[in-house]
C-alpha atoms as an extended CHARMM CRD file, in Angstrom:
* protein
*
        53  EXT
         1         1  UNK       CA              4.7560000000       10.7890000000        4.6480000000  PROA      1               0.0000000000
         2         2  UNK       CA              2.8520000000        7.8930000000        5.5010000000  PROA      2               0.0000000000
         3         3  UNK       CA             -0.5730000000        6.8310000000        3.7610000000  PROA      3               0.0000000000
         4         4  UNK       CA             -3.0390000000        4.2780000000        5.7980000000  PROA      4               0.0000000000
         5         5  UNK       CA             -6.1920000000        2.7670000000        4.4530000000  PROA      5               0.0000000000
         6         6  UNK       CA             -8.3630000000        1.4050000000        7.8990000000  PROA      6               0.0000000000
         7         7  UNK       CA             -9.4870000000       -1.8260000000        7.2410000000  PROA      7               0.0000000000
         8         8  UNK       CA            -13.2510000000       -2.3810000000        6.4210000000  PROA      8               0.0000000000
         9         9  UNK       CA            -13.8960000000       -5.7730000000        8.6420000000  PROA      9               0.0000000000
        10        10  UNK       CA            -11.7530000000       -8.4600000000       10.4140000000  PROA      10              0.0000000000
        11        11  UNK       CA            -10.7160000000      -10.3260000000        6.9780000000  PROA      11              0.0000000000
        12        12  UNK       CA             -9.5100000000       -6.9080000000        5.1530000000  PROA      12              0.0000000000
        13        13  UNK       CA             -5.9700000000       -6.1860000000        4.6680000000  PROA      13              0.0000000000
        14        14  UNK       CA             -4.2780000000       -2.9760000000        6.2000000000  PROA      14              0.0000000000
        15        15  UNK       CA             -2.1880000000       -1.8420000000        3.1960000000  PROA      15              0.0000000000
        16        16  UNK       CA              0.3300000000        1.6330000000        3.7320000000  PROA      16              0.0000000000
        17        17  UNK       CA              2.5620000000        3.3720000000        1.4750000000  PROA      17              0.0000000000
        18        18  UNK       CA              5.9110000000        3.8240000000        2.6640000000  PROA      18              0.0000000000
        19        19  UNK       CA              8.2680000000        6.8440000000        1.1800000000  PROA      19              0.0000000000
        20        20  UNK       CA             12.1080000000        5.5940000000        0.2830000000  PROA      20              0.0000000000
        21        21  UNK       CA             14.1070000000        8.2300000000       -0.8970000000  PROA      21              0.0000000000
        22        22  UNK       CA             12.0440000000        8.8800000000       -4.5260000000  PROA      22              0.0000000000
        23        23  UNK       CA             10.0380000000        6.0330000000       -4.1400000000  PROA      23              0.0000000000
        24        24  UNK       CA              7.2590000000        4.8680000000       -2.5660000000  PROA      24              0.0000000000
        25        25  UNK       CA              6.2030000000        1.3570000000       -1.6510000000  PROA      25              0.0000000000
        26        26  UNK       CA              2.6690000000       -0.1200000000       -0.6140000000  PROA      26              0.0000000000
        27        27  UNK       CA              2.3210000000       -2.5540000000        1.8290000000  PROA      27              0.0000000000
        28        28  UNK       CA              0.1120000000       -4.7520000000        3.3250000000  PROA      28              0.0000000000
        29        29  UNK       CA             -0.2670000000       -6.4550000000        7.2460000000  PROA      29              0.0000000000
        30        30  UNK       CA             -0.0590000000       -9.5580000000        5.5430000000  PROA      30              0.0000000000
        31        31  UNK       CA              3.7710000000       -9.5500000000        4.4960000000  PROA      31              0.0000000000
        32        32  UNK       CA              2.5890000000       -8.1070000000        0.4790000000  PROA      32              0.0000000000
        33        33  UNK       CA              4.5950000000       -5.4770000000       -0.5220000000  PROA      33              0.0000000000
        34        34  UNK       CA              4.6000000000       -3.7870000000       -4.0880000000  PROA      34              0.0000000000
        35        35  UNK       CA              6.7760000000       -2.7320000000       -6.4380000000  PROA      35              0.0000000000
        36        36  UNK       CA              8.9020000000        0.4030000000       -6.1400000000  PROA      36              0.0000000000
        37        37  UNK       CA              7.3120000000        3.6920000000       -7.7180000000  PROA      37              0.0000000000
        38        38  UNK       CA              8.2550000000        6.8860000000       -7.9410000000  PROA      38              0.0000000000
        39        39  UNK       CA              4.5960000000        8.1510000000       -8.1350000000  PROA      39              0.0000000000
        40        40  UNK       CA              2.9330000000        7.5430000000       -5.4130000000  PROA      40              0.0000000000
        41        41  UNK       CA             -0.4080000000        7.7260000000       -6.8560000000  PROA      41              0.0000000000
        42        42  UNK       CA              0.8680000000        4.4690000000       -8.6970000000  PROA      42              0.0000000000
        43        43  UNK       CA              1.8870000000        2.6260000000       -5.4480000000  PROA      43              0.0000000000
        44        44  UNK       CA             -1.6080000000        3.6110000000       -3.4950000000  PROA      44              0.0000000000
        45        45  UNK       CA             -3.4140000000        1.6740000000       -6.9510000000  PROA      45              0.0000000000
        46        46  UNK       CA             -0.9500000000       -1.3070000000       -5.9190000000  PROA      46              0.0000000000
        47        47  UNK       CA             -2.1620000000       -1.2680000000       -2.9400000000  PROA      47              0.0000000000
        48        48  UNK       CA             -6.2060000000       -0.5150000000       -3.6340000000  PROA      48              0.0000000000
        49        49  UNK       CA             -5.5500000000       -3.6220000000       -5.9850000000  PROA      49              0.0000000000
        50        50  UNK       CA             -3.9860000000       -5.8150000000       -3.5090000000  PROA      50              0.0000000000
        51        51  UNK       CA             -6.6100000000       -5.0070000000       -0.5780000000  PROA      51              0.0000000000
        52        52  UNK       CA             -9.7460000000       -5.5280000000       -3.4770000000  PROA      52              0.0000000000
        53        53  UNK       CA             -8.4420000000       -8.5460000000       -4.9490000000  PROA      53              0.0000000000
């Protein structure tokens, strides 16, 4: 299962979550990836935190 966040203007980042056996990984169109979680409720707040800030 794939999670996608569209991007609010031009300068936003695209972030996904990417399932990997029992993890899950955010990542971002700009190379950012996360840490490995097994929640993915954790890796979608990596990846809220990344796009924000």
């Amino acid at each position: 299962m794939e999670h996608q966040k569209a991007p609010l203007g031009p300068d936003q980042h695209r972030t996904t979550t990417i399932e990997q056996g029992r993890f899950c990984v955010a990542r971002c169109t700009c190379g950012w990836r996360g840490p490995a979680r097994r929640a993915r409720s954790l890796a979608r707040s990596d990846a809220e935190g990344h796009a924000t800030g």
